[in-house]
The first five atom37 places (N, CA, C, CB, O) and aatype in JSON, in Angstrom:
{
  "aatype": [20, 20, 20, 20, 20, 20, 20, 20, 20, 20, 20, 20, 20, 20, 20, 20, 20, 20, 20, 20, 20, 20, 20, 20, 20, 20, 20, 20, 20, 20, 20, 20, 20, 20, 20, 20, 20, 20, 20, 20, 20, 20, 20, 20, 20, 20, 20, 20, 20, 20, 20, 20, 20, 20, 20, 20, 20, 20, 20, 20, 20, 20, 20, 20, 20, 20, 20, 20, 20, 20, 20, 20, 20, 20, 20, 20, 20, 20, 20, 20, 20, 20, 20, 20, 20, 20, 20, 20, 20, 20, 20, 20, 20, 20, 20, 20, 20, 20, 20, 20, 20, 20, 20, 20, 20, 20, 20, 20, 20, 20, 20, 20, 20, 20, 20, 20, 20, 20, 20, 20, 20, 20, 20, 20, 20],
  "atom_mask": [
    [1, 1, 1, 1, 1],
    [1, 1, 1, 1, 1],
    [1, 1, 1, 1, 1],
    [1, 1, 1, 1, 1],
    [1, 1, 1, 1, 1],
    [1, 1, 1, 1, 1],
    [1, 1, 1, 1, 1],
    [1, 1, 1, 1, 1],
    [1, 1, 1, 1, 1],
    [1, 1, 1, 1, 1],
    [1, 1, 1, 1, 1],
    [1, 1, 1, 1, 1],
    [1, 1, 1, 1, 1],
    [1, 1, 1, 1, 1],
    [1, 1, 1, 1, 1],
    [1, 1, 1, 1, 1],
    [1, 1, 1, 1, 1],
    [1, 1, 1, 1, 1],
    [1, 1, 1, 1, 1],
    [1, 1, 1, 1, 1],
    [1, 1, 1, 1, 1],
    [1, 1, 1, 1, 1],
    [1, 1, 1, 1, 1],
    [1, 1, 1, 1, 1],
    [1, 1, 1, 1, 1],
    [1, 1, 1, 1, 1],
    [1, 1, 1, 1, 1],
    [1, 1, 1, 1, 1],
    [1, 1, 1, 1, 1],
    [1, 1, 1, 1, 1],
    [1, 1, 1, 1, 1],
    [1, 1, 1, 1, 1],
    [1, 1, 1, 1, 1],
    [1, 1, 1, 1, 1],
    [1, 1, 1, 1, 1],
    [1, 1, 1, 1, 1],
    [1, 1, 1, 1, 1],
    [1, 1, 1, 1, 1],
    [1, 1, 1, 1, 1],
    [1, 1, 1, 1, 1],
    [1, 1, 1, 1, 1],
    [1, 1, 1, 1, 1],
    [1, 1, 1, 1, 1],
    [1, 1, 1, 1, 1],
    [1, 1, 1, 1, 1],
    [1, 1, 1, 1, 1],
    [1, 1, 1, 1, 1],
    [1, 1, 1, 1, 1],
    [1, 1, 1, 1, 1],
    [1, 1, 1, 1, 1],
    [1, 1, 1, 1, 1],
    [1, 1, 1, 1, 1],
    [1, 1, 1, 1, 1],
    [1, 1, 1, 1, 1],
    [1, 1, 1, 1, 1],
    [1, 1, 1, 1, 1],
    [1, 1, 1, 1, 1],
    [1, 1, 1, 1, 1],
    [1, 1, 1, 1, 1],
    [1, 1, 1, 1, 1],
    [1, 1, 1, 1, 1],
    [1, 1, 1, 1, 1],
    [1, 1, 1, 1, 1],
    [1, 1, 1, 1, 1],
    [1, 1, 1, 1, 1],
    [1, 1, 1, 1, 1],
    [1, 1, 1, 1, 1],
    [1, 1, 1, 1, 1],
    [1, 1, 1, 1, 1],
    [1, 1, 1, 1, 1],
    [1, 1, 1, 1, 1],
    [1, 1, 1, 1, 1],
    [1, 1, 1, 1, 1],
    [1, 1, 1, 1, 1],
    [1, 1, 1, 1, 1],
    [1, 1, 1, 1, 1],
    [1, 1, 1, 1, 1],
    [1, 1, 1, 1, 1],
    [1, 1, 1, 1, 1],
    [1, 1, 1, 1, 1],
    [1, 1, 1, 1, 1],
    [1, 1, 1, 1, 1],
    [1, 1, 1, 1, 1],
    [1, 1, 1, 1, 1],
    [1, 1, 1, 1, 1],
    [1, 1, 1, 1, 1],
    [1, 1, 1, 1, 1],
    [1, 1, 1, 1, 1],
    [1, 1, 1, 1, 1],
    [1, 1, 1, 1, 1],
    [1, 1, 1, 1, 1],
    [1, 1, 1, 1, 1],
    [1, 1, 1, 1, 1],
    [1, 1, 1, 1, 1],
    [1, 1, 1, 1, 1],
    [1, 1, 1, 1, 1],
    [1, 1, 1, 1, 1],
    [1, 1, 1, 1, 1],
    [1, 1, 1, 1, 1],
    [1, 1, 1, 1, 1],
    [1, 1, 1, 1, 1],
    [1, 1, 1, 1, 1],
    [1, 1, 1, 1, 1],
    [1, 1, 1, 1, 1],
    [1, 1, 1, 1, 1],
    [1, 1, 1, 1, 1],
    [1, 1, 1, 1, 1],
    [1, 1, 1, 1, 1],
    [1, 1, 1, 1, 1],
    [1, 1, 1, 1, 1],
    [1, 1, 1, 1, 1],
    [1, 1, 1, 1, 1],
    [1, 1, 1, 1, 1],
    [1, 1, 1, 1, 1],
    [1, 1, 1, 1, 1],
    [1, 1, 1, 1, 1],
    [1, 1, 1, 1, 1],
    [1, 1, 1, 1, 1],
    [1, 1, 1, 1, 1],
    [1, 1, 1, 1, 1],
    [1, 1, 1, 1, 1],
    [1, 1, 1, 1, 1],
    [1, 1, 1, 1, 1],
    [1, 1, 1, 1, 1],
    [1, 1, 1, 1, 1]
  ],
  "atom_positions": [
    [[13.56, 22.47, -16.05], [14.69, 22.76, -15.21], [15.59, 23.71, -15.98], [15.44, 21.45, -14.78], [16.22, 23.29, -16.96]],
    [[15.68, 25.12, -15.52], [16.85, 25.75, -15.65], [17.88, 25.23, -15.55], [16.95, 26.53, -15.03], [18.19, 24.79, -14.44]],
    [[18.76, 25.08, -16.63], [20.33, 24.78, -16.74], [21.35, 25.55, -17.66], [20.45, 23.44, -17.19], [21.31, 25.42, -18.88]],
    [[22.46, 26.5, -16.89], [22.96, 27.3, -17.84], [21.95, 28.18, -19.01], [23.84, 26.37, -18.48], [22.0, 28.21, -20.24]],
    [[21.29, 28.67, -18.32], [20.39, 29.99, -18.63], [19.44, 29.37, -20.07], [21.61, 31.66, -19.09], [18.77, 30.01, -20.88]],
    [[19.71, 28.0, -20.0], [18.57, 27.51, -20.73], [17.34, 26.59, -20.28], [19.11, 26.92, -21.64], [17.49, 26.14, -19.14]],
    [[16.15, 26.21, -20.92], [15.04, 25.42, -20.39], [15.9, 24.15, -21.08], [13.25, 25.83, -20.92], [16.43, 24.09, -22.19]],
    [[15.82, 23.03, -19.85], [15.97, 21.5, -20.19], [14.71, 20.91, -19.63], [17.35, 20.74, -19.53], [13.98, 21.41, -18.77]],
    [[14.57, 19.59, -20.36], [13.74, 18.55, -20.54], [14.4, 17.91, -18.93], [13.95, 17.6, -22.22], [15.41, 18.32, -18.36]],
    [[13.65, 17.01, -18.54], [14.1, 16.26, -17.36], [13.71, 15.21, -18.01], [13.56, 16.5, -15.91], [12.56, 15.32, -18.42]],
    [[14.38, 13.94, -18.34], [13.93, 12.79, -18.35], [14.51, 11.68, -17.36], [14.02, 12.47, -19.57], [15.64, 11.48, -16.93]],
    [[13.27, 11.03, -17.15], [13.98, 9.69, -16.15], [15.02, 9.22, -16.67], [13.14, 8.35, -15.9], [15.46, 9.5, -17.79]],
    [[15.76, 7.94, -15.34], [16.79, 7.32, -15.76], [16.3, 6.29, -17.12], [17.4, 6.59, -14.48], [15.08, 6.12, -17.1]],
    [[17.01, 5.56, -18.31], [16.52, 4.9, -18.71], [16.22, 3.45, -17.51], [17.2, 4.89, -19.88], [15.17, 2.83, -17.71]],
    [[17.04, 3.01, -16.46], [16.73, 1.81, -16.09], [15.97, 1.76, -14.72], [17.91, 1.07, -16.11], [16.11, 0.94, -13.81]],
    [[14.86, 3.22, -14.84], [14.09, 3.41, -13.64], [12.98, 2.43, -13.91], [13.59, 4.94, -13.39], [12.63, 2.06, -15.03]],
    [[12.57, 2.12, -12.98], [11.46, 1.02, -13.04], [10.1, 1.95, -12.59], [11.81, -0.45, -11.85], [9.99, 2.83, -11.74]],
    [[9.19, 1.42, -13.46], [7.99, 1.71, -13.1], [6.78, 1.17, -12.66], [7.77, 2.12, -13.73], [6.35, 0.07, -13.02]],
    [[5.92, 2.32, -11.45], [5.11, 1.43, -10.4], [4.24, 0.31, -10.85], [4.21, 2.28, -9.63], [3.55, 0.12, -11.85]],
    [[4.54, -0.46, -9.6], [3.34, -1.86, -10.27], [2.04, -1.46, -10.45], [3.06, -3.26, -9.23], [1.79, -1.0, -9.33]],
    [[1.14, -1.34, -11.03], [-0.3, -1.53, -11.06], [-1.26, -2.97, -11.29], [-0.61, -0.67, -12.06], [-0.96, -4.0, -11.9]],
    [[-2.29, -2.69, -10.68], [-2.85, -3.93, -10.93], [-4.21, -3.63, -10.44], [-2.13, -5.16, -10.27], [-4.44, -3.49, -9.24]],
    [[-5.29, -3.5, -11.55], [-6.53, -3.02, -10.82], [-7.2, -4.44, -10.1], [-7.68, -2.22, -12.0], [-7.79, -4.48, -9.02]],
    [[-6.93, -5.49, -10.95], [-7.53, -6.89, -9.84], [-7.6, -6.81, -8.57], [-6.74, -8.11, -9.81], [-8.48, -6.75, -7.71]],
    [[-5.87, -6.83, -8.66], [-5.51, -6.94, -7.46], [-5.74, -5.99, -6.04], [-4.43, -7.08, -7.73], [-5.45, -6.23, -4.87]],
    [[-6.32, -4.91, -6.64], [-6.93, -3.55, -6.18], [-7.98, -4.23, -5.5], [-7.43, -2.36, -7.36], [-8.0, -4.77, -4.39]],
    [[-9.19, -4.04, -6.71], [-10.21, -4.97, -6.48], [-10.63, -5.85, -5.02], [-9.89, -5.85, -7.44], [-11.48, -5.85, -4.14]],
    [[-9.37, -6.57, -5.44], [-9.38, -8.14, -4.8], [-9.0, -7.45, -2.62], [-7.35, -9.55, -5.96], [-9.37, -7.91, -1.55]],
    [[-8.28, -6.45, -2.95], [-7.79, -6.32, -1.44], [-9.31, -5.03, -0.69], [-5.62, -5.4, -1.48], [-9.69, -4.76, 0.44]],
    [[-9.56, -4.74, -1.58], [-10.69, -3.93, -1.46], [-11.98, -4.49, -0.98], [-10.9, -3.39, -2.62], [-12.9, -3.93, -0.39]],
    [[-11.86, -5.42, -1.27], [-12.92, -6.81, -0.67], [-12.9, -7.48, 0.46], [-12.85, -7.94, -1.37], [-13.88, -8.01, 0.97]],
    [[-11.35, -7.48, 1.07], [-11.08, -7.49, 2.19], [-11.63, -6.81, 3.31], [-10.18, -7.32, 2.12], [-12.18, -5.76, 3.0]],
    [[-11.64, -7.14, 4.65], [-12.11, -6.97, 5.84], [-10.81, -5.67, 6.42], [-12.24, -8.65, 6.7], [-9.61, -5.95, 6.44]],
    [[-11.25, -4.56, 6.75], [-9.41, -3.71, 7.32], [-9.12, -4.56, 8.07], [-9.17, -2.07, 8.28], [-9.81, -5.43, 8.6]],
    [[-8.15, -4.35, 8.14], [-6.64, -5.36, 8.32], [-6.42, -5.25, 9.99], [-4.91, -4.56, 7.29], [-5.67, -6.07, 10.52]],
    [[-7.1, -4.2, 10.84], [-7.02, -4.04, 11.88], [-8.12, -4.34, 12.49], [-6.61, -3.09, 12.06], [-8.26, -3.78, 13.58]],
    [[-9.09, -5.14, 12.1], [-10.26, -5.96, 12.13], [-9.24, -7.38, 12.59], [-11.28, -5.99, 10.44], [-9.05, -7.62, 13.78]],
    [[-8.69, -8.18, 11.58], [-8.22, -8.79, 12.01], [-6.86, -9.14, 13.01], [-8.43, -9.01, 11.33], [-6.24, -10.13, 13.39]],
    [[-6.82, -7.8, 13.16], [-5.56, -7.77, 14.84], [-6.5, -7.84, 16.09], [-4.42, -5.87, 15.14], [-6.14, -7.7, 17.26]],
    [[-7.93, -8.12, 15.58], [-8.67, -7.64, 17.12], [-9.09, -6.26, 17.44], [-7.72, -7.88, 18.29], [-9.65, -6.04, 18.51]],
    [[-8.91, -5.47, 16.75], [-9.23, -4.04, 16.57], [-10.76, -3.42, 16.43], [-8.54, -3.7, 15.39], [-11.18, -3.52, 15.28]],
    [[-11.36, -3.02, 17.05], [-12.57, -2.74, 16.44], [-12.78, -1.82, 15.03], [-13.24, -2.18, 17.47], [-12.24, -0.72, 14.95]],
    [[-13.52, -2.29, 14.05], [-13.73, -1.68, 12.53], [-14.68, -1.04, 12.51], [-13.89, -2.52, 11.41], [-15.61, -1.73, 12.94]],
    [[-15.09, 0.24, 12.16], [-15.73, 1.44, 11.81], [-16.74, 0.51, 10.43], [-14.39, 2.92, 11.3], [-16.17, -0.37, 9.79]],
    [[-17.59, 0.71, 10.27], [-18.67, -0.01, 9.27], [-18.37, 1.31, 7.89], [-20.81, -0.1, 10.15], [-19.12, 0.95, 6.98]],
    [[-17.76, 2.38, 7.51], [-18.06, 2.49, 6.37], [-17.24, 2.44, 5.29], [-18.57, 3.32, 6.36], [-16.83, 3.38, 4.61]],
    [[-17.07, 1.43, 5.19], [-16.46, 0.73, 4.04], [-15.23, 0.43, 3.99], [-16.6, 1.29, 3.01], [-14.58, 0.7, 4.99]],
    [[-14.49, -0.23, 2.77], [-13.1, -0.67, 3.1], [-12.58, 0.49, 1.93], [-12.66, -2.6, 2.84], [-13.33, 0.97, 1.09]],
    [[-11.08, 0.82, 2.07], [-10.2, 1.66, 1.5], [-9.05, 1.13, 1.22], [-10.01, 2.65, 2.16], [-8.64, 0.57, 2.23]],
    [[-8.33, 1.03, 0.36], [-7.12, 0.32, -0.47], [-5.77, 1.6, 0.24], [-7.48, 0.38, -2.78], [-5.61, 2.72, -0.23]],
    [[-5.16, 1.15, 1.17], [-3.79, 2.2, 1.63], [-2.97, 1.51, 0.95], [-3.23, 2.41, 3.31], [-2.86, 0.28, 1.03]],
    [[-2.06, 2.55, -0.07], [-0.91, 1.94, -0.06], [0.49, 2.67, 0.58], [-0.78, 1.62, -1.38], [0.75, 3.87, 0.56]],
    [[1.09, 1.86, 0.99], [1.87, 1.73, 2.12], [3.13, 3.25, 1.67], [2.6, -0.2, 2.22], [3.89, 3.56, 0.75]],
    [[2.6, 3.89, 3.21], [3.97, 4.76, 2.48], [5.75, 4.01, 2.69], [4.0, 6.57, 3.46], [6.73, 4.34, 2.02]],
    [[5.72, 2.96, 3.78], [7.04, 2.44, 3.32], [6.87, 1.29, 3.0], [8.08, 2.48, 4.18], [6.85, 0.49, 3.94]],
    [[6.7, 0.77, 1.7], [6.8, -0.63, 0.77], [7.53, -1.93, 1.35], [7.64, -0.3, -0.6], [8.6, -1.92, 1.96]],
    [[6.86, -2.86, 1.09], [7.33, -4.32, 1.33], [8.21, -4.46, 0.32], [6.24, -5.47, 1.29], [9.32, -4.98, 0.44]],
    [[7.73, -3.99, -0.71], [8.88, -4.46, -2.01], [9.15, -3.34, -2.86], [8.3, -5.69, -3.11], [8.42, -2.37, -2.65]],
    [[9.94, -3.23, -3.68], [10.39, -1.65, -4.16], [10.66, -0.37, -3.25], [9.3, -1.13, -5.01], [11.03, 0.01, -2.14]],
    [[10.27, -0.01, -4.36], [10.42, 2.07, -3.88], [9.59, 2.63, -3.88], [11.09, 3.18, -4.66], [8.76, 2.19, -4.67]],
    [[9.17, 3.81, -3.16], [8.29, 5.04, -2.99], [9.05, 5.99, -2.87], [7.39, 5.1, -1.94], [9.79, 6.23, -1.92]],
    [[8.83, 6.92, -4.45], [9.78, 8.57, -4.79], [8.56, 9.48, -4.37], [10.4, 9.01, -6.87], [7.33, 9.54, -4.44]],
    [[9.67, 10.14, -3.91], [8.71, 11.91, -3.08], [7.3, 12.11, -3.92], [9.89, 13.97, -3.49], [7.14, 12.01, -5.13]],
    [[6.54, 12.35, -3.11], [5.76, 12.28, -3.81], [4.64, 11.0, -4.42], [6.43, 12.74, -4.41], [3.43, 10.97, -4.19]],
    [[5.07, 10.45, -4.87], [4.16, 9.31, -5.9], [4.06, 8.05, -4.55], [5.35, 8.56, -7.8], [4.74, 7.85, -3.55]],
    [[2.85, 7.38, -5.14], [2.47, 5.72, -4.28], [3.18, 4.91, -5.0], [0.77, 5.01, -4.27], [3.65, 4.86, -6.14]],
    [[3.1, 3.89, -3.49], [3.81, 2.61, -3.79], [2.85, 1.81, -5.1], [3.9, 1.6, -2.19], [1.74, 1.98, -5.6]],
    [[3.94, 0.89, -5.29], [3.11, -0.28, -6.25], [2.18, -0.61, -5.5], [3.84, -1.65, -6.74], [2.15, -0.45, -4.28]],
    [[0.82, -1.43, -6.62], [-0.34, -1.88, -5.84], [0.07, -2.93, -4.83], [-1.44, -2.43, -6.75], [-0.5, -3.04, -3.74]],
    [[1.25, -3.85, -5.31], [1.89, -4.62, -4.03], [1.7, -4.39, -2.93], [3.02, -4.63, -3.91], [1.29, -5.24, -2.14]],
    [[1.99, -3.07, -2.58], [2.26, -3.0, -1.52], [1.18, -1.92, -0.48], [3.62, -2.71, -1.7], [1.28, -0.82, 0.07]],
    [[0.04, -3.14, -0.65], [-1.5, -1.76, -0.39], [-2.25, -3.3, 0.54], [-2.96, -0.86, -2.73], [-2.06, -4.52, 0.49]],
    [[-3.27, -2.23, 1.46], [-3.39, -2.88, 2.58], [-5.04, -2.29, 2.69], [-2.13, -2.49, 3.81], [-5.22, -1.1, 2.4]],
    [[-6.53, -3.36, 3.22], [-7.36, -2.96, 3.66], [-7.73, -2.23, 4.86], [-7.73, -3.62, 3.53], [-7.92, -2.8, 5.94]],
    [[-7.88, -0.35, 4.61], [-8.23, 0.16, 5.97], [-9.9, 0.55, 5.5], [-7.07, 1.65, 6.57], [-10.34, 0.74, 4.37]],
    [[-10.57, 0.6, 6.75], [-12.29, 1.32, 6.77], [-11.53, 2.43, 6.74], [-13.65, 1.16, 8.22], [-10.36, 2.54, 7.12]],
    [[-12.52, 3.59, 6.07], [-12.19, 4.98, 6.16], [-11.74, 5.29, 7.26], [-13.12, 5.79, 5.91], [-10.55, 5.6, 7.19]],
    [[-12.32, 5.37, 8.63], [-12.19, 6.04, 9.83], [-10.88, 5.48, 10.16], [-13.34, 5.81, 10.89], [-10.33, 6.38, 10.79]],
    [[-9.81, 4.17, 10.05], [-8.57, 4.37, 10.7], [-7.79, 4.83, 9.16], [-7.94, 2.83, 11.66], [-6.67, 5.34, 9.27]],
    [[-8.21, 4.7, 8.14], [-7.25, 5.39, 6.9], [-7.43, 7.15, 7.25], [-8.02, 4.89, 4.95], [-6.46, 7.8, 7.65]],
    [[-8.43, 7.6, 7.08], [-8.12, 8.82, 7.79], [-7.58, 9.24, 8.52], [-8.6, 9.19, 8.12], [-7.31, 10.43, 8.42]],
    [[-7.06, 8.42, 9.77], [-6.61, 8.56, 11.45], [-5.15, 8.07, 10.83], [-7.58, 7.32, 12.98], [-4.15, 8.76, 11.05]],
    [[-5.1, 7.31, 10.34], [-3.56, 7.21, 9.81], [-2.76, 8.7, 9.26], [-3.61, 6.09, 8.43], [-1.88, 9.37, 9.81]],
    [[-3.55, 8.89, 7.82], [-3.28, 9.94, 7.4], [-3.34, 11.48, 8.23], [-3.99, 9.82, 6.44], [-2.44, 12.31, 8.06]],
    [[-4.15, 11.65, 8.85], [-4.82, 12.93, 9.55], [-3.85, 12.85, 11.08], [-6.91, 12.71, 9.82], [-3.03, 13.77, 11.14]],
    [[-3.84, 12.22, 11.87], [-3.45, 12.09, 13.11], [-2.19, 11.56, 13.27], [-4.29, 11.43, 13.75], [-1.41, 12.44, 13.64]],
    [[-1.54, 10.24, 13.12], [-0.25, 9.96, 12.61], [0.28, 10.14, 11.64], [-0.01, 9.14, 12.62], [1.41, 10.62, 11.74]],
    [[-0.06, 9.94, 10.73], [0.81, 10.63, 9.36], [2.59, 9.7, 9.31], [1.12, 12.93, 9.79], [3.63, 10.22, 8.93]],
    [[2.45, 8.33, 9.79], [3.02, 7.32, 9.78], [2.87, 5.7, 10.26], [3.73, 7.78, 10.15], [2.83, 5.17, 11.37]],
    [[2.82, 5.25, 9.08], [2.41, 4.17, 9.82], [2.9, 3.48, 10.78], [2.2, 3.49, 9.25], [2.13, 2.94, 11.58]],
    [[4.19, 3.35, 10.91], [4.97, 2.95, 12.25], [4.13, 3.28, 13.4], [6.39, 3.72, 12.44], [3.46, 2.48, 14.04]],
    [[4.25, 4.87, 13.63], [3.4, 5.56, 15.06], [1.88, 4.57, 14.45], [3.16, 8.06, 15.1], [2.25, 3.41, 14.6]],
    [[1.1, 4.55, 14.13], [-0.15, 4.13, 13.31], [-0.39, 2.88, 14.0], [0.04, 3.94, 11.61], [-1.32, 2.68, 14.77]],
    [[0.47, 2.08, 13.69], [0.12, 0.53, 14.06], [0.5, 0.6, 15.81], [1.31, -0.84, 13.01], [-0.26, 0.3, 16.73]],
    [[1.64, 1.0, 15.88], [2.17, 0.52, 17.34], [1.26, 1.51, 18.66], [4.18, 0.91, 17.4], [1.35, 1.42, 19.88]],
    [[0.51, 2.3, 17.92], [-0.62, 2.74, 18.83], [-1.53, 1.82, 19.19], [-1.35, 3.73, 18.33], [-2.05, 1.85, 20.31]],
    [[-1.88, 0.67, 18.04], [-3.12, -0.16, 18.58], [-2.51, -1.16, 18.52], [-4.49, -0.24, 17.9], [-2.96, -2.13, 17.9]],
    [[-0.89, -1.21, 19.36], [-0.2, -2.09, 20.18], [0.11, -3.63, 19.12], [-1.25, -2.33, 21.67], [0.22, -4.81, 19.46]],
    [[0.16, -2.97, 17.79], [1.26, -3.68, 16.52], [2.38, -3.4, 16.41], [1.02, -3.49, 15.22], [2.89, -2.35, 16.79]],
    [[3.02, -4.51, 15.74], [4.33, -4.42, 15.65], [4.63, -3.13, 14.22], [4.92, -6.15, 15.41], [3.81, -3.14, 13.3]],
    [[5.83, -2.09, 14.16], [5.29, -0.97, 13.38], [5.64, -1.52, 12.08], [5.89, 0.52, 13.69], [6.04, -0.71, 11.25]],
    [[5.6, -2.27, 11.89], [6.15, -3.25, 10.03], [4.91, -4.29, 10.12], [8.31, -4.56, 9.98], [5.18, -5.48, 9.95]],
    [[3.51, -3.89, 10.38], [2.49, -4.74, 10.51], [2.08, -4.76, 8.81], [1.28, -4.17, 11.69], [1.97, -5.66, 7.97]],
    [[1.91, -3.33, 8.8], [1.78, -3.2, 7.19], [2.33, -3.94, 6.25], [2.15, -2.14, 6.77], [1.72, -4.45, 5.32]],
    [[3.28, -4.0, 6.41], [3.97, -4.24, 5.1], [4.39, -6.16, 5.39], [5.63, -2.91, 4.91], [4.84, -6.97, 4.58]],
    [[4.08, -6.32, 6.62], [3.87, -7.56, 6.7], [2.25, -8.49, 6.2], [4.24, -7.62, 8.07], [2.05, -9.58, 5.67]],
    [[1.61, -7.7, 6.56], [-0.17, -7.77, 6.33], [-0.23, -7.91, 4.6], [-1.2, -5.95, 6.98], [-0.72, -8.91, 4.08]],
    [[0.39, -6.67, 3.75], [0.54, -6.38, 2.63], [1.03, -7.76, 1.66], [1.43, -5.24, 2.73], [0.39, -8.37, 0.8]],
    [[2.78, -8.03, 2.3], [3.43, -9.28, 2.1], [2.04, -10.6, 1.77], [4.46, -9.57, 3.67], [1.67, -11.12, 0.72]],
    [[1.74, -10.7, 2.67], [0.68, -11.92, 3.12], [-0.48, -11.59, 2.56], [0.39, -12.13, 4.72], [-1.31, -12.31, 3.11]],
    [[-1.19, -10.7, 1.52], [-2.3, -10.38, 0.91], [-1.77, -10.9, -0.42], [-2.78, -8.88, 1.04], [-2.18, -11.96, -0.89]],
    [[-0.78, -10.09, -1.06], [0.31, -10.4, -2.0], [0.24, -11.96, -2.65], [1.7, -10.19, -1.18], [-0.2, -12.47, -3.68]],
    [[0.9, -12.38, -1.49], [1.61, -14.41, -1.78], [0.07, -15.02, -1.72], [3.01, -15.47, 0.08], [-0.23, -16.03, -2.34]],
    [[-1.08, -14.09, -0.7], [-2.46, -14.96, -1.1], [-2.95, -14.89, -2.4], [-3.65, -14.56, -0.32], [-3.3, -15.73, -3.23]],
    [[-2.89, -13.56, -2.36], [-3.34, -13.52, -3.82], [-2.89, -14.26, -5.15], [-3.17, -12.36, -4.12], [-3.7, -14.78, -5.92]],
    [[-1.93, -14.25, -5.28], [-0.7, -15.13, -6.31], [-1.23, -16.5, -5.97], [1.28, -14.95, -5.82], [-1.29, -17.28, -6.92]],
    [[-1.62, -16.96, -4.78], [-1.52, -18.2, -4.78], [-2.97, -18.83, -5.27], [-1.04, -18.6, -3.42], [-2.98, -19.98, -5.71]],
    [[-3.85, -18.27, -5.22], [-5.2, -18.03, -5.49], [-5.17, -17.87, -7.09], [-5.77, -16.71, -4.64], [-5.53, -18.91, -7.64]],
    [[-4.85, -16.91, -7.91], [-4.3, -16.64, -9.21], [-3.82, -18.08, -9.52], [-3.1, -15.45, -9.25], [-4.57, -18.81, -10.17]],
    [[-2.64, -18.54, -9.11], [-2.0, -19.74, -9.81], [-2.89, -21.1, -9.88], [-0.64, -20.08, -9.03], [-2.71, -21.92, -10.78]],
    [[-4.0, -21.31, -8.69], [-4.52, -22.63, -8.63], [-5.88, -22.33, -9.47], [-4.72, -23.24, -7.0], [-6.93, -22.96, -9.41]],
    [[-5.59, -21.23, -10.23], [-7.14, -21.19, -11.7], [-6.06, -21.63, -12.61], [-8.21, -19.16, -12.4], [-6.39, -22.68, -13.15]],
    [[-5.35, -21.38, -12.84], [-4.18, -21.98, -14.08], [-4.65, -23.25, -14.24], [-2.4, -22.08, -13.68], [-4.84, -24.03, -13.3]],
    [[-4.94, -23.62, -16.04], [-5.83, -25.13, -15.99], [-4.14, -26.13, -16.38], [-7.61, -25.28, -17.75], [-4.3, -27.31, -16.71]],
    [[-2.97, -25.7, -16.31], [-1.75, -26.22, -16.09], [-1.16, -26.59, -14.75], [-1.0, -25.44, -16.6], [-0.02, -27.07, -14.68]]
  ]
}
């Protein structure tokens, strides 16, 4: 960044937080059935795809960059494409195949607390 006819450094805030990752948990939602399978939706057979949500259940999404793995949801290619390619929001996205438009991040929520809850009952405590 040009500043006063000199080159500056850009550094983050110090108390910016940084995105969640979690390849398990990747993994684990990737294994899942798309998520619009279980609204009653008919599912495209080739394969499942990890979306993560462009508006988050929890945190932030900056211009640019993905949400935490939190906040990621099972689509088959053919409606992750149609999301991306044709709506290009998930709001319009869901409430086309007559969901409520916070399905995502409700679906997401509820993958999340399964997962955790699944995680906690291997704990030999």
């Amino acid at each position: 960044m040009l500043l006063w006819g000199r080159a500056e450094k850009f550094y983050p805030m110090a108390n910016s937080k940084k995105r969640y990752e979690n390849r398990k948990y990747l993994e684990y939602v990737a294994q899942k059935p798309c998520c619009l399978t279980k609204a009653g939706v008919y599912s495209h057979s080739h394969g499942v795809q990890v979306h993560h949500l462009l508006k988050p259940w929890s945190g932030v999404r900056g211009m640019g960059l993905r949400a935490g793995d939190q906040n990621s949801i099972p689509l088959c290619f053919h409606h992750h494409q149609m999301l991306h390619t044709k709506f290009g929001s998930e709001a319009k996205f869901f409430k086309s195949f007559g969901l409520h438009e916070d399905f995502g991040q409700q679906e997401a929520k509820r993958l999340w607390e399964e997962y955790n809850d699944e995680v906690d009952t291997d704990l030999p405590f």
